[in-house]
C-alpha positions as CSV (number, residue, x, y, z in Angstrom):
1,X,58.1,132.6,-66.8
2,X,58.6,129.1,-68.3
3,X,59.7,127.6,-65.0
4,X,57.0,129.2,-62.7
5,X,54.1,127.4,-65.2
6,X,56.4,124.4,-64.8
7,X,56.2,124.8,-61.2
8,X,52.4,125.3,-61.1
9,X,52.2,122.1,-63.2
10,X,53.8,120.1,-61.1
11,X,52.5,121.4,-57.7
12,X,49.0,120.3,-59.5
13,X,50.0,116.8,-60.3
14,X,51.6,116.4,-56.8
15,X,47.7,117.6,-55.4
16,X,45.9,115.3,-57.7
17,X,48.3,112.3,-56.7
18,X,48.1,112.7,-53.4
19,X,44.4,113.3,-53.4
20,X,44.1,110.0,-54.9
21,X,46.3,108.2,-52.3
22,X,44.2,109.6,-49.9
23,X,41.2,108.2,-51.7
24,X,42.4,104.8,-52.0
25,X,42.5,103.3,-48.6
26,X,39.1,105.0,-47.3
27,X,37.1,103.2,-50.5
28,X,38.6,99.9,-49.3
29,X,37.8,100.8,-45.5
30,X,33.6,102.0,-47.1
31,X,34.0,97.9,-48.9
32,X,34.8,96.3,-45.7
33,X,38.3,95.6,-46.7
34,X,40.5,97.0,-43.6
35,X,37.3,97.8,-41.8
36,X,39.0,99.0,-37.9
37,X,36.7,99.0,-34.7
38,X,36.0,102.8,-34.3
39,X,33.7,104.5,-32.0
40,X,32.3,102.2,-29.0
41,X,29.2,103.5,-27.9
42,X,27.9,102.4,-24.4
43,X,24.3,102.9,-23.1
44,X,23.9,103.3,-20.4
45,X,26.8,105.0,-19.4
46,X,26.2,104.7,-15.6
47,X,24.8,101.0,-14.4
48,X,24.2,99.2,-11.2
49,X,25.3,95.5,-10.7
50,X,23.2,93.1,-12.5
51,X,22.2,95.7,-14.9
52,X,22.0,94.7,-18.5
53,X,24.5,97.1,-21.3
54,X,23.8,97.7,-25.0
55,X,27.2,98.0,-26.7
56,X,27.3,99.7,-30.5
57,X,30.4,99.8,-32.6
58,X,31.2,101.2,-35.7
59,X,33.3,99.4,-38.1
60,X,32.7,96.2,-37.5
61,X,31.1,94.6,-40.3
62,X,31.4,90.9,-39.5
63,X,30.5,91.1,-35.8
64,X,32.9,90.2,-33.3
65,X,32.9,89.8,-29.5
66,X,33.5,92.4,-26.7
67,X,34.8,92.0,-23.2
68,X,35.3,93.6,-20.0
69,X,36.8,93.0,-16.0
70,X,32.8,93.9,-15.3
71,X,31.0,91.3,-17.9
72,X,32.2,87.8,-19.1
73,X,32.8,88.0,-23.0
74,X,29.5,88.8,-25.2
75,X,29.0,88.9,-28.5
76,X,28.5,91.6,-31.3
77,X,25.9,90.6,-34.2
78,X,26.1,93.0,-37.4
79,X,23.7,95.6,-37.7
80,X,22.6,96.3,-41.3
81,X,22.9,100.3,-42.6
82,X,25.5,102.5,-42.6
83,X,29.2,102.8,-41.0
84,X,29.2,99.1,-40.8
85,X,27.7,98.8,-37.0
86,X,27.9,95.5,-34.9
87,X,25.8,95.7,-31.4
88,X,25.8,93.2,-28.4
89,X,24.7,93.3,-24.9
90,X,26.3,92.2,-22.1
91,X,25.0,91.8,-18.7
92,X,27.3,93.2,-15.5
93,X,28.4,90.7,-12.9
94,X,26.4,91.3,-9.8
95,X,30.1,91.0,-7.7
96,X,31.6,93.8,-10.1
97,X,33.5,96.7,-7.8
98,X,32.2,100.1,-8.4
99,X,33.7,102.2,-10.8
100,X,34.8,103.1,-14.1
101,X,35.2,100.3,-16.3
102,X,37.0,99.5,-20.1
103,X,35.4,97.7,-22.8
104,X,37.8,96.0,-25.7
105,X,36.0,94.8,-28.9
106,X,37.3,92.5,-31.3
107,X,36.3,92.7,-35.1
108,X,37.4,90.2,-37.3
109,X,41.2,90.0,-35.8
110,X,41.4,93.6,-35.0
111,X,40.8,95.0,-31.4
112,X,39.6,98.4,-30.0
113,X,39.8,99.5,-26.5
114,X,37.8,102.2,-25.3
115,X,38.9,103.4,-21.6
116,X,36.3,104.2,-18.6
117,X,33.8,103.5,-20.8
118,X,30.9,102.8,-18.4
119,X,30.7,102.9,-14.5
120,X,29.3,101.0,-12.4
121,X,27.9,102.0,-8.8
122,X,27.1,100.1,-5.7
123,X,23.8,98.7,-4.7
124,X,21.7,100.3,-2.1
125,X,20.7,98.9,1.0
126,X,16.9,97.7,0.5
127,X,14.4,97.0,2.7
128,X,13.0,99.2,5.7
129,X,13.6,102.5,4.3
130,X,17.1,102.1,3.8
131,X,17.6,101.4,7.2
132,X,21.5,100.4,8.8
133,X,20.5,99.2,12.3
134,X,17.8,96.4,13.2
135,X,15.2,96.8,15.4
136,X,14.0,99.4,17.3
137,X,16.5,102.1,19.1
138,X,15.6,103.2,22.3
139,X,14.6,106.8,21.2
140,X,11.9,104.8,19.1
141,X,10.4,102.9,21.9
142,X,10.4,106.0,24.1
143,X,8.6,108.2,20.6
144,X,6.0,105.6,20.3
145,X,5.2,104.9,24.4
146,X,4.8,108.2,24.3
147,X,2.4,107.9,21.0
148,X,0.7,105.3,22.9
149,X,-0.1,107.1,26.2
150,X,-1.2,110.4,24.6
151,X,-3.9,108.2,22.0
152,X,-4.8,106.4,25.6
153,X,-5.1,110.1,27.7
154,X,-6.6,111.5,24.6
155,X,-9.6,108.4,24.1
156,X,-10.3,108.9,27.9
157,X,-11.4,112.4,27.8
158,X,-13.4,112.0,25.0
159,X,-15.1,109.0,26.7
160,X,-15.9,110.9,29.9
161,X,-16.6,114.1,28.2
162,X,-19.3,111.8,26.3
163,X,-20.1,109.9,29.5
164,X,-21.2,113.3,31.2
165,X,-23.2,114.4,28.4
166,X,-25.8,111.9,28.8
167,X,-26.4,112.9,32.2
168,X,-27.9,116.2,31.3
């Protein structure tokens, strides 16, 4: 029985030391000291061209910079509280390409990439409804002569139906 106490023993010691390995690096990560980028928030997640992003990242306690193909480089100011959080807005180009795009942040030497981490869609076409063509097609002018001769055919009768009611 000696030796399975021994054992025991040292299978406890093993646990306690490499519970407090463990331990060690994440209380220098909580003190800033080998702080990584983590978690890259993006809102909103869908944006049209021109539109302007608010970019949160955790880990980042002295601020940094962030960059995409969408947005020239912005930076990330520090955000006091918790989990260390840096935040920056960007604005997107107004010539970006739909589709999904990546962010990379840089904290302090140390860089992050987050893939398709926002999209961007196409403009709409503006103006008249939406419309494609210009002017008027000619099923519209032969709609609205037709408009045009009922109101005429329509205000005609009404004026002679009126016209022979005097006469009584």
């Amino acid at each position: 029985m000696p030796t399975t106490r021994a054992l025991a023993a040292s299978a406890v010691s093993a646990a306690a030391i490499a519970a407090l390995g463990l331990a060690a690096p994440a209380a220098l990560a909580r003190d800033g000291m080998g702080a990584n980028p983590s978690n890259i928030v993006v809102l909103p997640s869908v944006i049209a061209r021109g539109g302007q992003l608010t970019v949160t990242v955790d880990g980042c306690p002295g601020g940094g910079s962030m960059t995409s193909p969408a947005f020239a480089q912005a930076a990330l100011t520090p955000v006091t509280g918790a989990n260390q959080t840096a935040k920056g807005t960007a604005t997107v180009s107004a010539n970006a390409r739909p589709g999904a795009y990546d962010i990379t942040v840089n904290c302090s030497g140390r860089t992050l990439t987050r893939p398709n981490a926002f999209t961007v869609i196409g403009g709409v076409r503006g103006g008249l409804g939406g419309s494609v063509g210009t002017g008027a097609s000619p099923t519209d002018m032969a709609i609205g002569g037709g408009l045009v001769a009922a109101a005429v055919v329509g205000g005609g009768l009404f004026w002679m139906r009126r016209r022979a009611e005097r006469r009584i």
